[in-house]
N, C-alpha and C positions, 0 to 999 in steps of 0.2 A: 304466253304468246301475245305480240304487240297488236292491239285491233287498231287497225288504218279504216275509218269511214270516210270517206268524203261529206263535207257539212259544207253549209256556207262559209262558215271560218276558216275554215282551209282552202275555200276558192275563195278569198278574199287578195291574193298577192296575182288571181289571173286579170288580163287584158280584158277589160268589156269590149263586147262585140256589139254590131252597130246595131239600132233600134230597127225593124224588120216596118217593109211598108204595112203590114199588116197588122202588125203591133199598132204604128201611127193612125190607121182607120178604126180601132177597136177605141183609140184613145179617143179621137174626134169623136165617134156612136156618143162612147160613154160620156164626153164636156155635152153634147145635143139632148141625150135621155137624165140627164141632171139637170141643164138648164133651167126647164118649164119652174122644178120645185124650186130651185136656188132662186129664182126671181122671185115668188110667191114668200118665201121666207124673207128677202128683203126687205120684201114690203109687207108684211104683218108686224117685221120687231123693227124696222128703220124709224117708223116715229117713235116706239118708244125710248129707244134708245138716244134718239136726238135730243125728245124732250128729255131724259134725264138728264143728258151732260147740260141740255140749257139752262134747269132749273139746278143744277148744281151750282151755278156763280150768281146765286141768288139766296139771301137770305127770306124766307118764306115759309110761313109755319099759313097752316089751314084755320087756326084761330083766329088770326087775324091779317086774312088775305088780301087786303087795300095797303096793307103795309109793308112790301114785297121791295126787298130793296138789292140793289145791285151791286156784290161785293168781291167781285173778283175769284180770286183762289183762296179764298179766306175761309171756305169750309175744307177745303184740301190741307189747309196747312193746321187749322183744327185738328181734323182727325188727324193726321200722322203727328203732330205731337203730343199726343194727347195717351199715355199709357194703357187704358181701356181699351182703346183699339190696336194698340200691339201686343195687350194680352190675350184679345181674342185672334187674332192672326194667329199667334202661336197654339193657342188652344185647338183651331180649325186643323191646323199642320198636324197636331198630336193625334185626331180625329183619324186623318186621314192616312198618314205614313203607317198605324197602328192597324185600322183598318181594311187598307187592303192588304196590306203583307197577311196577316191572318187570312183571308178570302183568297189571296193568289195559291198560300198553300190548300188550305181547305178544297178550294173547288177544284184544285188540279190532281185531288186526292179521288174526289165525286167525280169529273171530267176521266179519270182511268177507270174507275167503276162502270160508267155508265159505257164507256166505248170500248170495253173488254167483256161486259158482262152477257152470255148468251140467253139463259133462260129468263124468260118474264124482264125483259129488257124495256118493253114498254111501260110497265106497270114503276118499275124501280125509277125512269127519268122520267115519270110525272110525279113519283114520290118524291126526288129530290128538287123540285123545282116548285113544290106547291109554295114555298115561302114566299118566291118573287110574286107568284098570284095576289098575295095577300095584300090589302094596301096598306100604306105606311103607318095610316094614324091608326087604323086598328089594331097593326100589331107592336106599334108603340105602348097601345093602348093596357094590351093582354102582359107584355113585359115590363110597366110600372105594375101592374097588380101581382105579376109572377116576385118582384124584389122588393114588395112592401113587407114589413116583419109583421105587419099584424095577421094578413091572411094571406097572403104570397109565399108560396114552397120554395123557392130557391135556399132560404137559409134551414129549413129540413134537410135539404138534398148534398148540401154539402157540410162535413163534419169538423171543419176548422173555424166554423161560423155560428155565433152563438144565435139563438132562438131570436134574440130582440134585438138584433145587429140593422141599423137603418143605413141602407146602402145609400141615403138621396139624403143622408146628415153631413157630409165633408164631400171635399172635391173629388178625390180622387175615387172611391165608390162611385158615387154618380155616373162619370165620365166613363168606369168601365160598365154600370150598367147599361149606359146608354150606347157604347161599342156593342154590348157583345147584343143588343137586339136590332142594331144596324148591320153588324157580320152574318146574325141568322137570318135579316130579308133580305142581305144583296148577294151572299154566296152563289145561290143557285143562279143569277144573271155572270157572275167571272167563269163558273163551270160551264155555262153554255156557251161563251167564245172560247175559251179552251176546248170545248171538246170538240168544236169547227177546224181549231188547230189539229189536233191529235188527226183528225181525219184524212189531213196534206200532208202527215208521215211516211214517208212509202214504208210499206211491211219487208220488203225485198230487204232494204236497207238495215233492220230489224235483224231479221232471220239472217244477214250476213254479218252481220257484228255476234250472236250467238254464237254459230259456226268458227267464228274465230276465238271465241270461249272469255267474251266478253261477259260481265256479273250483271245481272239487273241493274246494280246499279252504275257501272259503267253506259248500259246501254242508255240508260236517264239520262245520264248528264255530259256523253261525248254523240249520240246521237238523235234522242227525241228532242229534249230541250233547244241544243243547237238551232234544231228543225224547224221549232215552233217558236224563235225569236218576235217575228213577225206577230202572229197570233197576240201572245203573251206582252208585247207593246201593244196590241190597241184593248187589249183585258185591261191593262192597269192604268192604260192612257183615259178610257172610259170611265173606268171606275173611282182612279183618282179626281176627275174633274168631279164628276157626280157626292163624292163622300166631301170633296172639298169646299161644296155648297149647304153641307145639312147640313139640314133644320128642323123637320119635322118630327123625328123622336125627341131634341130637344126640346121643341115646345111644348108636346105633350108630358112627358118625363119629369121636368124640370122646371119648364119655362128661363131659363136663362139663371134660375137660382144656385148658389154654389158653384160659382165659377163655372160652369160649364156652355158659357154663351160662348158662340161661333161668331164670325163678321156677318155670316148671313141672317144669324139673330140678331145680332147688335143692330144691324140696315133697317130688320124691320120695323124692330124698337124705338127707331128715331123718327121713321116714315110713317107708322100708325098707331103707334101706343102716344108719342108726342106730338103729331101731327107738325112733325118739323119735316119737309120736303125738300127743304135745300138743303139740310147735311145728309140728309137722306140721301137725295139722289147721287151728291157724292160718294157715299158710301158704296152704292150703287158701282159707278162707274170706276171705283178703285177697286170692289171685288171682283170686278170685268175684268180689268187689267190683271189684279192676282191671276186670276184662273190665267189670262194666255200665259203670264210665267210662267205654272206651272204645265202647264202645255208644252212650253218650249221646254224645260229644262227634261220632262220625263221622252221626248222626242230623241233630244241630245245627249240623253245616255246609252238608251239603247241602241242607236245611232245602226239602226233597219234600212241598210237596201230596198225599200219595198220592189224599185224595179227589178234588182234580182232576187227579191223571192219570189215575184211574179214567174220567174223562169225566163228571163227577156237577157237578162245579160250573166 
């Protein structure tokens, strides 16, 4: 039997219908009850942000600050031709496309748990979410000593790994150690906007795809996922901006050893370990611009109605 659900993908060929006066007042409320904070954020990150891009067309190292001289785009064209920073570009990318696709399925796995699960429902989503509690450098911290071969269990625990295997000797260990203790603290943060998704499923819609002797897995993937388009763009929109910043298990972990530095290492590398500010702040303001790329590009694939998943059109 053919199951026919209505999704948004299948009203995607109807006529949108006109925005409702009530809709247009909820909008205005909502621009009014944003304003206050949008202002306030302007003005906490506008200077810094000014100051970097100013001190970015300046050569200007903190050792010798009298010396501060004014050279155009000549740290811009540094860094971009400069191979180190398009290795770590590509490393950050490797970081993050790895990273969340693990955590989208993961939590969407913990996200059906936790919003089907009936007995002790509380107890089990503060169990899966005690990771996000934890903060980063601690559990940075606890996962370099989990994959040190001297006293770290990890290579006991799995049997294709010899006893005195050092995961933080070559690039490619490292890089997954430091994934897989980035995937165990941000998972339970992509399960909790997924399961706000799961919750704007209607059950009706469910139960009639059953009825029409749809498989579990049909009902996944022609009715909930459809569902949860929206949701599941701002989980990976979030998560990829945030994964495509770190830093912090790397510095702990590694420190930047073994290939495993990010741009956001490399920036700080330049800004405080060399007290060079003007390639700094460049670096700065080109991993600003990275992130809205990848902003726009994970926007434009998903390419989300948000006005009609709202139900407006």
């Amino acid at each position: 039997m053919t199951t026919t659900v209505a999704t948004p993908a299948t009203q995607a060929g109807r006529q949108p219908q006109e925005v409702s006066d009530r809709t247009r007042a909820e909008n205005r409320l909502g621009m009014k009850l944003v304003a206050p904070a949008l202002v306030v954020m302007l003005v906490v990150t506008a200077f810094p942000i000014l100051r970097a891009l100013w001190l970015s067309f300046y050569n200007y190292s903190l050792t010798a600050p009298e010396d501060r001289q004014f050279i155009g785009i000549d740290n811009y064209v540094t860094a971009l031709t400069d191979s180190l920073f398009w290795r770590d570009i590509g490393m950050t990318v490797i970081y993050m496309l790895v990273t969340v696709a693990f955590e989208l399925v993961i939590g969407f796995a913990f996200a059906m748990i936790m919003h089907r699960v009936i007995f002790a429902r509380g107890i089990i989503r503060t169990s899966i979410l005690i990771p996000y509690g934890i903060i980063t450098v601690v559990s940075g911290f606890a996962w370099q000593f989990a994959f040190t071969y001297q006293n770290g269990f990890i290579n006991g625990w799995l049997p294709f790994v010899s006893a005195d295997f050092n995961w933080f000797g070559d690039t490619v260990p490292a890089v997954i150690a430091i994934m897989v203790s980035e995937i165990w603290k941000t998972t339970p943060f992509m399960s909790l906007l997924l399961l706000a998704g799961l919750a704007q499923v209607s059950e009706d819609m469910i139960e009639a795809a059953k009825v029409d002797g749809a498989t579990w897995w049909q009902r996944l993937f022609k009715v909930i996922l459809p569902n949860m388009r929206a949701a599941i763009m701002v989980a990976v929109l979030f998560r990829a901006l945030d994964a495509y910043r770190i830093f912090d298990n790397i510095f702990v972990m590694t420190a930047g050893a073994q290939g495993t530095e990010s741009i956001s290492f490399l920036t700080y590398r330049q800004s405080i370990e060399q007290f060079q500010l003007g390639m700094g702040s460049a670096l700065a303001v080109l991993l600003f611009l990275s992130v809205l790329l990848v902003a726009f590009i994970i926007v434009k694939l998903f390419r989300v109605d948000l006005a009609q998943a709202r139900g407006e059109s």
